[in-house]
C-alpha positions as CSV (number, residue, x, y, z in Angstrom):
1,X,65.3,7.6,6.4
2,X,61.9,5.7,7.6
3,X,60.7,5.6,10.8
4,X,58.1,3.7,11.9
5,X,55.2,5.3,13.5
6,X,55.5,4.3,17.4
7,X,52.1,3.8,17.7
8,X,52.6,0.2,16.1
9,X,55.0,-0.7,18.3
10,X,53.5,0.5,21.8
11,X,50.1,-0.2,23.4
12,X,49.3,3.7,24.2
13,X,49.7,5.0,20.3
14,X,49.2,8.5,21.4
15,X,50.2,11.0,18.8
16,X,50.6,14.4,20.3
17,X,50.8,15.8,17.5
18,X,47.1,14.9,16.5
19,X,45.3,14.5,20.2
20,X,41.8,12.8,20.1
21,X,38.8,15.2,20.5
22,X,38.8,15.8,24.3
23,X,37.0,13.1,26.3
24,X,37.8,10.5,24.0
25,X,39.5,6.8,25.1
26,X,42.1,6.7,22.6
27,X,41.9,3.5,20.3
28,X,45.6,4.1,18.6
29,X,45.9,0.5,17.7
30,X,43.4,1.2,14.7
31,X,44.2,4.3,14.1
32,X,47.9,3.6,13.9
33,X,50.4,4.2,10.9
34,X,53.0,2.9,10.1
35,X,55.2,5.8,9.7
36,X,55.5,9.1,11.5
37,X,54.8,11.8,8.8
38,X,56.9,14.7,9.6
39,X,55.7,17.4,6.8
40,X,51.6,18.3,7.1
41,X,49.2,16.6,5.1
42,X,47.1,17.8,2.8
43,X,44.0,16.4,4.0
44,X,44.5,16.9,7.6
45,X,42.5,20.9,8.2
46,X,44.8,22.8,10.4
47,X,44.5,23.1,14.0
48,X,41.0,25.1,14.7
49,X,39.3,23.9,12.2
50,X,36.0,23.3,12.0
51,X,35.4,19.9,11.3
52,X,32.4,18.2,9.3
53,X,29.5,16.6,11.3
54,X,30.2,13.0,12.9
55,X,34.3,14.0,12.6
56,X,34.7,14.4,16.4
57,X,34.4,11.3,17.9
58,X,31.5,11.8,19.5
59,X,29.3,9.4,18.0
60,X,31.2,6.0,19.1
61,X,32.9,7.9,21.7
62,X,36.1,6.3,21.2
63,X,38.0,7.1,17.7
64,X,38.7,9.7,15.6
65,X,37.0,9.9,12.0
66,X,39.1,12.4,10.7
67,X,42.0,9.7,11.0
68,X,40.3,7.6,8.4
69,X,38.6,10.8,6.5
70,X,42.4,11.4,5.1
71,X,42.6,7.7,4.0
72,X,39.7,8.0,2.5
73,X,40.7,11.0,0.7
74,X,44.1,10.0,0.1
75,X,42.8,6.6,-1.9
76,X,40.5,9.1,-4.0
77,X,43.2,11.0,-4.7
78,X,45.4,8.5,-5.9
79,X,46.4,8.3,-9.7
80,X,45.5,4.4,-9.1
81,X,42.2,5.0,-8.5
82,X,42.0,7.6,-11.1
83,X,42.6,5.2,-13.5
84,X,40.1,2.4,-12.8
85,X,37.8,4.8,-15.2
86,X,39.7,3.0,-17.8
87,X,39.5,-0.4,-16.8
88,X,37.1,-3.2,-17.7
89,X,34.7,-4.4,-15.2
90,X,33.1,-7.3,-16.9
91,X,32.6,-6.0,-20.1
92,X,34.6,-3.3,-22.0
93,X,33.0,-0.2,-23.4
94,X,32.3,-0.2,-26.8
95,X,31.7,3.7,-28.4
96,X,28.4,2.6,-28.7
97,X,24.8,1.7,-27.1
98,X,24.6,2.3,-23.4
99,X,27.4,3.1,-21.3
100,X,28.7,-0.1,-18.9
101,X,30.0,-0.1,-15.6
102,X,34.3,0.3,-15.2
103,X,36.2,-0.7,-12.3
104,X,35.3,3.0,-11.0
105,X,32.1,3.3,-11.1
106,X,32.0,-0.4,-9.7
107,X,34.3,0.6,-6.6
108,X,32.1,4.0,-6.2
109,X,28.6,1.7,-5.9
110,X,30.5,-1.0,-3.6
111,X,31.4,2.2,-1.4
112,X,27.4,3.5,-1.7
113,X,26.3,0.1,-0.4
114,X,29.5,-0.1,2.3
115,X,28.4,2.8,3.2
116,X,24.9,2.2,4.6
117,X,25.5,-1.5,5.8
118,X,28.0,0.0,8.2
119,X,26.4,2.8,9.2
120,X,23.5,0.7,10.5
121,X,26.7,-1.7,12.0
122,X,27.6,1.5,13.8
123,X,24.6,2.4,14.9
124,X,24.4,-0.9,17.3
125,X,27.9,-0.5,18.8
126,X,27.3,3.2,19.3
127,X,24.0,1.7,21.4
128,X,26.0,-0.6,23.3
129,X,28.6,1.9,24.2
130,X,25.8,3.9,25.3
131,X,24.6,1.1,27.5
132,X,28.5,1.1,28.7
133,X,28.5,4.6,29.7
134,X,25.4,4.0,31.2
135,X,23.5,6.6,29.2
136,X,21.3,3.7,28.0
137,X,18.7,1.3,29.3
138,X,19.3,-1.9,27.2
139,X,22.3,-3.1,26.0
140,X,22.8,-4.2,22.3
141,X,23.6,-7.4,21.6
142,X,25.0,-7.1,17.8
143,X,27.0,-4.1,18.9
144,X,28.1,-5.7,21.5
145,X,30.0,-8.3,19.3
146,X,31.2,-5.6,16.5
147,X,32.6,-4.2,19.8
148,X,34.5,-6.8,20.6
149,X,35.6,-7.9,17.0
150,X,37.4,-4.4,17.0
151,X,34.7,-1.8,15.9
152,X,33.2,-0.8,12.3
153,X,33.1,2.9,11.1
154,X,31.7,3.4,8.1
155,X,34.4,5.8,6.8
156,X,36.7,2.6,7.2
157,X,34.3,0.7,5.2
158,X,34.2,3.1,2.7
159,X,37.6,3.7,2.0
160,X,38.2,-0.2,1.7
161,X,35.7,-0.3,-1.1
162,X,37.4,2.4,-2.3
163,X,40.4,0.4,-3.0
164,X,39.7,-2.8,-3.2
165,X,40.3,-2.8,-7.1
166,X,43.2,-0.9,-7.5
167,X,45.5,-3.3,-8.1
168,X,43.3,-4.7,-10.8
169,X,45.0,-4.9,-14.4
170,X,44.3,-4.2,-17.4
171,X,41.3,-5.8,-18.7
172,X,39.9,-6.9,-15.0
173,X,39.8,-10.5,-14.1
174,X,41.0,-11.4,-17.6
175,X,44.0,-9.7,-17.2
176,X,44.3,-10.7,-13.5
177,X,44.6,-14.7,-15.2
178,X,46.9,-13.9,-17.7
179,X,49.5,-12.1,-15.2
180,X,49.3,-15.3,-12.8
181,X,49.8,-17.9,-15.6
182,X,52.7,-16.0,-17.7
183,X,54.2,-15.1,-14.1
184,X,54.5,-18.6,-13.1
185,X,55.1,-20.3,-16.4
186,X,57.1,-18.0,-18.0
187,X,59.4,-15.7,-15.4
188,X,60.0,-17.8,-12.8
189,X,57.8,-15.8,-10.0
190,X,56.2,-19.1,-7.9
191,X,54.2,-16.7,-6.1
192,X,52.1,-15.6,-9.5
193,X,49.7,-12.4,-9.5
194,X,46.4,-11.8,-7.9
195,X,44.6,-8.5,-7.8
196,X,43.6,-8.7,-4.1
197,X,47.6,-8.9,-3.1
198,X,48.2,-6.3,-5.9
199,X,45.5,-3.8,-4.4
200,X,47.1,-4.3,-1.1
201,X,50.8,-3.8,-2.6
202,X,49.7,-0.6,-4.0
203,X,48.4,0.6,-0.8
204,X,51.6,0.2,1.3
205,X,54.5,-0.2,-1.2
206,X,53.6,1.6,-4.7
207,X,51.8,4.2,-4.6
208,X,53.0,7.6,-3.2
209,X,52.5,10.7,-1.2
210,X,55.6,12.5,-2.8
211,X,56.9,11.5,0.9
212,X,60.2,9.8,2.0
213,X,58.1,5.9,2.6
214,X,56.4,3.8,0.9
215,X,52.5,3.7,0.3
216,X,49.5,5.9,1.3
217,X,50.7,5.4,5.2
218,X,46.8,4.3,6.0
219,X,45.5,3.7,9.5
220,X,46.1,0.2,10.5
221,X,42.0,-0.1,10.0
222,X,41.6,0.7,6.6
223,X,44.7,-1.3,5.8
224,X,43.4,-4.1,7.5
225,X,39.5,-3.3,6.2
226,X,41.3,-4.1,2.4
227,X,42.3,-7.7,3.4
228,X,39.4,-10.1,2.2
229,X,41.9,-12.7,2.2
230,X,44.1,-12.7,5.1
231,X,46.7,-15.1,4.0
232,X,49.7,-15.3,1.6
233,X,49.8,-18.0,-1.5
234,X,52.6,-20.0,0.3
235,X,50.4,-20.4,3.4
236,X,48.3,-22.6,2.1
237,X,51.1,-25.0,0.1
238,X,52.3,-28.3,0.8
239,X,50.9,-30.9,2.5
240,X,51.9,-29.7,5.9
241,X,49.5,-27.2,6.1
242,X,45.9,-29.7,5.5
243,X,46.2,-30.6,1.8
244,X,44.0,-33.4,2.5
245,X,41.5,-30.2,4.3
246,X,38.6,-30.9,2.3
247,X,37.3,-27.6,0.4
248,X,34.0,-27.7,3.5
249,X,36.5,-26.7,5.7
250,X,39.2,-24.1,3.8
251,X,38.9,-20.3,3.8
252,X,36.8,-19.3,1.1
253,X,39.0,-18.5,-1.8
254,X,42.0,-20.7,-0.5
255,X,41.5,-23.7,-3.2
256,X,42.8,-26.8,-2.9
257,X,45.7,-26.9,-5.1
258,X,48.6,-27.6,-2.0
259,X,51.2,-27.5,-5.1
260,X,50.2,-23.8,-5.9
261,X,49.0,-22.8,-2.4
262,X,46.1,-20.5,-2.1
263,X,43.9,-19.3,-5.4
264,X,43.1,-16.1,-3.6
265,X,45.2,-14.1,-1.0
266,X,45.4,-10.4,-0.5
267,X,49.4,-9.9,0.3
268,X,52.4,-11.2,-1.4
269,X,55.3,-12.4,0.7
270,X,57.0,-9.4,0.5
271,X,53.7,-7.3,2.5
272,X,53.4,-10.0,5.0
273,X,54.7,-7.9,7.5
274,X,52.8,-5.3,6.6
275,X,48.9,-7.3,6.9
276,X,50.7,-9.1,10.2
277,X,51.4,-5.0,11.3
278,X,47.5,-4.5,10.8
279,X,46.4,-7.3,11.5
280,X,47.5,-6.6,14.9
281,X,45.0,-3.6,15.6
282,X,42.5,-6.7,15.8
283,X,43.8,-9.2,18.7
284,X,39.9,-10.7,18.7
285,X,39.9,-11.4,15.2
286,X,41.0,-15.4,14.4
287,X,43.8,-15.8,12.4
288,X,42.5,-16.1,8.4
289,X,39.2,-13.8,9.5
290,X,38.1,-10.7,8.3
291,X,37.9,-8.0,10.1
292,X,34.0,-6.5,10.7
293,X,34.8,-3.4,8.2
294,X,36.4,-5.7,5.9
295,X,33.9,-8.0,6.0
296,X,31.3,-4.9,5.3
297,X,33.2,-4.5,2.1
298,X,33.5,-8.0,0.5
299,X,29.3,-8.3,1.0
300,X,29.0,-4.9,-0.6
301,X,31.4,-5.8,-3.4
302,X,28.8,-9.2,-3.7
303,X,26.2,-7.0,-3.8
304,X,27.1,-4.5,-6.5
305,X,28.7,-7.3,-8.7
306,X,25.4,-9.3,-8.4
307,X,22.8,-6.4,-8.8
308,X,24.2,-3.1,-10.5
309,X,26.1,-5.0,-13.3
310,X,22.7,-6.6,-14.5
311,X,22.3,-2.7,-15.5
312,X,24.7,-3.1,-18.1
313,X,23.2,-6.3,-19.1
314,X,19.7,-5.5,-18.9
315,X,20.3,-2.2,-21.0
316,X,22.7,-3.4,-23.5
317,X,19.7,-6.4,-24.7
318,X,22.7,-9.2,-23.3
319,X,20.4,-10.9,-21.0
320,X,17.5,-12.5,-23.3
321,X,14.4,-13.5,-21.3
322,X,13.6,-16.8,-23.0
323,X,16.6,-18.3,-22.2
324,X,17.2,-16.7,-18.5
325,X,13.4,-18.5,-17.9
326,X,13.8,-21.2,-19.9
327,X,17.2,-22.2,-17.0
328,X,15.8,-21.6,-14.2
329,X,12.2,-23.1,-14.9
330,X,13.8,-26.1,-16.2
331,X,15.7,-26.7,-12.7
332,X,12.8,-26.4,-10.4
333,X,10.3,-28.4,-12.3
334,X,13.1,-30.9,-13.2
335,X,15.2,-30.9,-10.1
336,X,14.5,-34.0,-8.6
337,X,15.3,-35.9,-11.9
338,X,18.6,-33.9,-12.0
339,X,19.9,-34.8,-8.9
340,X,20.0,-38.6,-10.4
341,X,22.2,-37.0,-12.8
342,X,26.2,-38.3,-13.3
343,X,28.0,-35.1,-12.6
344,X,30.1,-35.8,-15.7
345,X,27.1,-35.7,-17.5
346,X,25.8,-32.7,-16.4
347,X,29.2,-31.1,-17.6
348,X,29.1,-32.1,-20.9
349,X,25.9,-30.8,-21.7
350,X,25.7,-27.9,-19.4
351,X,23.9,-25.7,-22.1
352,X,20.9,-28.0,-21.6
353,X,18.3,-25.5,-19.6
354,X,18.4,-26.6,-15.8
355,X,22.1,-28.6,-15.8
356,X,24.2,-25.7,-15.3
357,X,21.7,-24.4,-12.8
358,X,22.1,-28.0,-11.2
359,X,25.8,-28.0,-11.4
360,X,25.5,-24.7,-9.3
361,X,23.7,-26.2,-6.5
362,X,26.3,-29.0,-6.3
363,X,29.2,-26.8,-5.9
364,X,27.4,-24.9,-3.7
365,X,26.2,-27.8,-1.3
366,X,29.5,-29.2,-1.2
367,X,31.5,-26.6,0.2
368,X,29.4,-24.6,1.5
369,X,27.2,-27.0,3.4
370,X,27.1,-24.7,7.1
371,X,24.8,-22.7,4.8
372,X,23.5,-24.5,1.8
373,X,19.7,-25.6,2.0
374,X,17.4,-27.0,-0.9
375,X,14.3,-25.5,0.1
376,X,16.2,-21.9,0.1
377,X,18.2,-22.5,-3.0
378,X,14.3,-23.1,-4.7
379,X,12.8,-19.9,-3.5
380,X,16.0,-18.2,-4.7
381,X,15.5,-19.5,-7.6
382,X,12.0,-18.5,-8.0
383,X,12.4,-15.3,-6.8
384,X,15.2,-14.3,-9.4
385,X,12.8,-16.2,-12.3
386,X,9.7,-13.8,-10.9
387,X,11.5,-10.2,-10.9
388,X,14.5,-10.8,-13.5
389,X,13.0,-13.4,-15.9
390,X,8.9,-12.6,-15.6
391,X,9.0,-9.2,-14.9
392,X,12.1,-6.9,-15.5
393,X,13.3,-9.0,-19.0
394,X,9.5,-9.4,-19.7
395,X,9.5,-6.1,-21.6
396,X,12.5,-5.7,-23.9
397,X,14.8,-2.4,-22.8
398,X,14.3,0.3,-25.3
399,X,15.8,3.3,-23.3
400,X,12.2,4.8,-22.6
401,X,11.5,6.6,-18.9
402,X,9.2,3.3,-18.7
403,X,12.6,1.2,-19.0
404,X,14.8,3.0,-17.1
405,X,12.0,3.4,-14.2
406,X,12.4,-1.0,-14.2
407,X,15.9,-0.6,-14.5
408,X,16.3,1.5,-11.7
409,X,13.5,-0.3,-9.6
410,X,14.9,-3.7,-9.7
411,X,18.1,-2.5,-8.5
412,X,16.6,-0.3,-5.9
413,X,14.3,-3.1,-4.4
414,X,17.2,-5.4,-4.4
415,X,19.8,-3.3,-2.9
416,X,17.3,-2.6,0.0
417,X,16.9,-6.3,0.5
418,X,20.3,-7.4,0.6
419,X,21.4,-4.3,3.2
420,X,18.9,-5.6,5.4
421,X,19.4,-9.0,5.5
422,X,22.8,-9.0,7.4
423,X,24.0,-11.6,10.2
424,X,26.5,-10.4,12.6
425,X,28.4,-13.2,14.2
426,X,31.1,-13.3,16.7
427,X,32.6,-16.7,15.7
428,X,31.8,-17.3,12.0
429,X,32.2,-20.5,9.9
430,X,35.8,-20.2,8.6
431,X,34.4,-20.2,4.9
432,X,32.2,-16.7,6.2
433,X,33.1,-13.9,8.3
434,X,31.6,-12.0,11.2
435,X,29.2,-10.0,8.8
436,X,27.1,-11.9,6.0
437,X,24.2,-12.4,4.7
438,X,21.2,-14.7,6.2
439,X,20.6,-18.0,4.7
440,X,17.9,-17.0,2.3
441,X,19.6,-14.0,0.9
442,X,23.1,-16.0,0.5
443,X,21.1,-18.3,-1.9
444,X,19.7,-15.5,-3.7
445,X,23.0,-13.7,-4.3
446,X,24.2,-17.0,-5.5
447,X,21.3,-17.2,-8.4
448,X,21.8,-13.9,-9.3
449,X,25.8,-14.4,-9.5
450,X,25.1,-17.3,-11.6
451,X,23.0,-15.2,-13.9
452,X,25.8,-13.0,-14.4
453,X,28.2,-15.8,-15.1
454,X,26.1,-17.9,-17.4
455,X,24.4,-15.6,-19.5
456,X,27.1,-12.8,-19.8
457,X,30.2,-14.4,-19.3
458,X,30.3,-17.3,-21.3
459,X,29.0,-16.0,-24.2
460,X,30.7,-17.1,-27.7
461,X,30.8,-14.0,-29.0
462,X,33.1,-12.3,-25.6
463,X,35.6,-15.2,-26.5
464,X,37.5,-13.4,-29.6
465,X,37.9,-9.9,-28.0
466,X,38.9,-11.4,-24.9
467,X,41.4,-13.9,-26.4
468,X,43.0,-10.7,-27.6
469,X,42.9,-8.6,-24.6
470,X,44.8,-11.7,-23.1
471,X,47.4,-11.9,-25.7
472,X,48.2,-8.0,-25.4
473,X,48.6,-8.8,-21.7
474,X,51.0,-11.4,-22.5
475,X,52.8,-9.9,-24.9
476,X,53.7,-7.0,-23.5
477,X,54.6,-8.7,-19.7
478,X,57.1,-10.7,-22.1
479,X,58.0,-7.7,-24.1
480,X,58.9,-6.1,-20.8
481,X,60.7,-8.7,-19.6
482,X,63.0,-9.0,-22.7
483,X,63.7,-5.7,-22.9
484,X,65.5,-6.3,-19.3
485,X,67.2,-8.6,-20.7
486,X,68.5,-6.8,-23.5
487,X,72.3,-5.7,-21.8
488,X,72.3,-2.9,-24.8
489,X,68.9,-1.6,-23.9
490,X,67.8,-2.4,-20.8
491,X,68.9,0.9,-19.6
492,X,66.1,2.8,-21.9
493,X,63.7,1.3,-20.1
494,X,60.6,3.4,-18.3
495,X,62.0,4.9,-15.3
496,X,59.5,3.7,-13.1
497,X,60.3,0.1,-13.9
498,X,63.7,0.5,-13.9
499,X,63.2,1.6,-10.3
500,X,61.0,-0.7,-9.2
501,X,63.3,-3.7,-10.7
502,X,65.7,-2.6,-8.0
503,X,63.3,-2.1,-5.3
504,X,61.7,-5.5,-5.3
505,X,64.8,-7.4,-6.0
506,X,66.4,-5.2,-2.6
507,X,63.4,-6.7,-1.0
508,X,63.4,-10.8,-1.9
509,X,67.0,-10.5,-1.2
510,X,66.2,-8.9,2.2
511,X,62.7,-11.1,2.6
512,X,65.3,-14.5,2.2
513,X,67.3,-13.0,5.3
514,X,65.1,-12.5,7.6
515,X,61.7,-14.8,6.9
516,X,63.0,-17.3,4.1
517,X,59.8,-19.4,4.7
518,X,57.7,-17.1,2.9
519,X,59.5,-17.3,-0.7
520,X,58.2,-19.8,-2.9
521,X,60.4,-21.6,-6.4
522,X,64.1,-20.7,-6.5
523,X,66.0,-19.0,-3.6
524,X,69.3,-19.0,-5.2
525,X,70.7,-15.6,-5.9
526,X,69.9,-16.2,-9.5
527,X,66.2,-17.3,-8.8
528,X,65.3,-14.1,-6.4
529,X,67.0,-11.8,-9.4
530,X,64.3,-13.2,-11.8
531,X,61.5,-13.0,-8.9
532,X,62.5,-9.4,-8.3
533,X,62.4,-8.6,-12.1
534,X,59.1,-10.2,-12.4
535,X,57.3,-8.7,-9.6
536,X,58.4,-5.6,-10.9
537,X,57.2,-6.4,-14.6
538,X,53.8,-7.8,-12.8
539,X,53.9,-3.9,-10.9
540,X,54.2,-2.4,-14.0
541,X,51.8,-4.0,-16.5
542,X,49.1,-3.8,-13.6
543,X,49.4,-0.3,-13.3
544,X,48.0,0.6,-17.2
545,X,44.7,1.2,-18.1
546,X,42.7,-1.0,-21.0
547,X,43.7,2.1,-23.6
548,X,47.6,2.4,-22.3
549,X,47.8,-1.7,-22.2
550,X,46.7,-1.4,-26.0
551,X,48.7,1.8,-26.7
552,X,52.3,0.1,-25.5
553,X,51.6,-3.2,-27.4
554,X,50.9,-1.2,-30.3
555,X,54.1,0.7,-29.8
556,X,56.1,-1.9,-28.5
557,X,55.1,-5.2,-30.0
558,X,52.8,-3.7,-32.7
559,X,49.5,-4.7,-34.4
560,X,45.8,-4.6,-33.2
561,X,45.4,-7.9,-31.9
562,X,41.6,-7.5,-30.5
563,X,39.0,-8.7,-32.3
């Protein structure tokens, strides 16, 4: 039977089973879970133990770190994350030339970088608690407000970049497409697929301690720190809820399709309950905001996407100098002539040096305008021209210490600059959160993003393996779903799916009975059997790795359908 952990429920959350180091004010809301665990944990040391440095409580002198130690651990120990080894970041590994970043090695450099951004985070509030206690002069006026916002530890912070991607399929954002389109087209599941909500689905519903509930049973601050999207897809559908909000004024990643509600969202219906349960931990955070530690994560995972993957890019000869220059030259000595260009125009011939670049600075002015500023997107743009185009593509990569040593040194003088150009605000614009970067470094991050996206992404030759990573994706998620459907066969099935078939479909039924207003398409009996079916296909598919995806259509479906 599950119980719910009390602490969720009450104000006081104490545990006495696992007191606070003594002296410490309790914080239980954020250190809550959501279900009491009767049997020991692996990761908790037994009573007496000595525990590592900055485990005691000491340093903030209000919460526990071991709490969020064990989430941490349990997330590294989870065959989910184990498995991201084996999934595509942006480009998959080949056998040959240099060896390019996976969806692990990604989530372990977003974790570096979350790492030190909130240590220095925690640094101020453990000064302004200091000031509180009156063991300090001066107050501190940054942590002050991470204070109030609910706190930032950097285990928190790491363990969210920890899983941020687990619920990533096969494949990466490729894969992540495919799922939403054949899930709304094809089986009937309105609410689609999106790796944020899958990630967060894993966390509290799929994966497994070997215990009697559901999920890894995180603290309510790790749970919450995972939750860079703080809405469901139905919230944001329908006219009713602003379809006439102009994109200025929506939650970054929300879109403004009100047909299909929100692009990006990090629960499905069925765990809204569980992000309003840790949510709650955070009564100062707005409704649709992140919470600091989150926020700590989502500029780290900006960070690493827009400087370590230029490793790959820079090492594997993909990013060519002449025509990295040749863009962003073109735009600054032809911007002013641009911006008297028809938009449609610059569309249709966005390989023309400068347009794309252009095309950028429109979408980026027009809904982001609390930030956007011409003078700062130029010296962005010049700065990424002088140390990627002019000096680190200048010399070709030929593996040498020499290349490595500018590798390595771009990255290095970048990550520095980013970590220390950080904004904390109390009340952020709704398309930001409370920790970000200033104005000059958002622009830059926005170049160097751009980079990645023009001169990696759409290349020609990424379109035929791709096309067939996408139809294995497809193919099996249909094969899965016929094979359900098979009333001779259906029992023969994998075990797991079987099982989860019967889970999710228990849960729409139960999700129409009590909060109906969070299904989307069909409610009939027959629509939420084909929902329940479909989430559970969705469950299944995302769980593979690139080389199980393309071992089961081979087995299944048959063929090698990539390149």
């Amino acid at each position: 039977m599950l119980t719910q952990d009390p602490a969720v429920e009450r104000n006081d959350g104490h545990d006495p089973d696992h007191p606070s180091a003594p002296g410490i004010s309790p914080e239980p809301a954020r250190e809550a879970r959501r279900y009491v665990e009767v049997e020991a944990s692996q990761h908790r040391p037994p009573v007496g133990a000595l525990r590592e440095p900055g485990e005691t409580g000491v340093a903030t002198g209000r919460r526990d770190p071991l709490e969020y130690r064990i989430d941490l651990e349990r997330i590294r120990f989870s065959s989910y994350f184990a498995r991201l080894s084996d999934v595509t970041q942006v480009m998959p590994q080949s056998g040959v030339g240099p060896v390019m970043h996976n969806r692990l090695t990604h989530s372990l450099k977003v974790s570096a970088v979350a790492r030190v951004i909130a240590s220095n985070l925690a640094g101020h509030e453990a000064a302004h608690l200091a000031y509180e206690r009156g063991d300090a002069p001066v107050d501190d006026d940054t942590g002050a407000i991470i204070a109030r916002l609910g706190g930032c530890d950097t285990i928190v912070a790491q363990a969210a970049a920890h899983a941020h991607d687990l619920g990533h399929p096969p494949f990466g954002h490729l894969g992540e497409r495919v799922l939403d389109r054949v899930a709304r087209e094809r089986l009937g599941l309105a609410e689609g697929f999106e790796g944020n909500a899958q990630s967060f689905r894993v966390l509290t519903k799929l994966d497994t301690l070997g215990r009697q509930f559901p999920g890894l049973n995180l603290t309510a601050a790790s749970r919450a720190a995972t939750l860079k999207y703080p809405w469901t897809r139905g919230e944001w559908a329908g006219a009713e809820v602003g379809a006439e909000v102009p994109a200025s004024d929506r939650p970054r990643g929300v879109g403004s399709d009100a047909d299909n509600g929100a692009e990006k969202f990090s629960a499905y219906a069925l765990e809204a309950d569980e992000m309003d349960a840790s949510l709650a931990a955070f009564p100062a955070i707005a409704r649709g905001m992140q919470t600091v530690e989150c926020a700590v994560m989502d500029l780290a995972d900006d960070i690493a996407y827009a400087v370590h993957d230029l490793d790959d890019f820079t090492r594997a000869g993909v990013l060519q100098q002449a025509s990295v220059v040749g863009e962003l030259r073109a735009w600054h000595s032809g911007s002013a002539a641009l911006a008297a260009v028809h938009r449609g125009e610059l569309a249709a011939s966005w390989r023309t040096p400068g347009h794309a670049l252009e095309l950028l600075w429109r979408r980026l002015s027009e809904k982001d305008g609390w930030i956007a500023d011409h003078d700062a997107f130029t010296a962005a743009v010049l700065r990424v021209r002088d140390e990627l185009g002019e000096g680190l593509l200048a010399v070709p990569y030929d593996g040498g210490i020499d290349s490595e040593r500018a590798v390595s040194g771009f990255t290095r003088r970048w990550i520095e600059h980013l970590r220390t150009s950080i904004v904390v605000e109390e009340h952020p614009h709704v398309r930001s959160g409370p920790v970000r970067l200033n104005r000059q470094a958002w622009h830059e991050v926005a170049v160097l993003k751009f980079v990645h996206a023009h001169f990696v992404l759409e290349r020609p030759e990424l379109a035929q393996p791709q096309r067939g990573m996408g139809r294995i994706v497809e193919q099996l998620t249909l094969g899965f779903d016929d094979w359900l459907g098979d009333p001779d066969d259906a029992g023969r099935a994998p075990r797991k799916l079987l099982e989860w078939v019967t889970e999710s479909t228990e849960a729409t039924f139960a999700l129409r009975d009590t909060r109906p207003e969070l299904l989307l398409g069909d409610t009939s009996d027959a629509g939420l059997w084909r929902q329940g079916r479909a989430r559970a296909i969705l469950d299944y598919v995302a769980s593979l790795s690139d080389q199980q995806a393309v071992a089961a259509h081979r087995s299944m479906i048959g063929g090698d359908v990539i390149g």
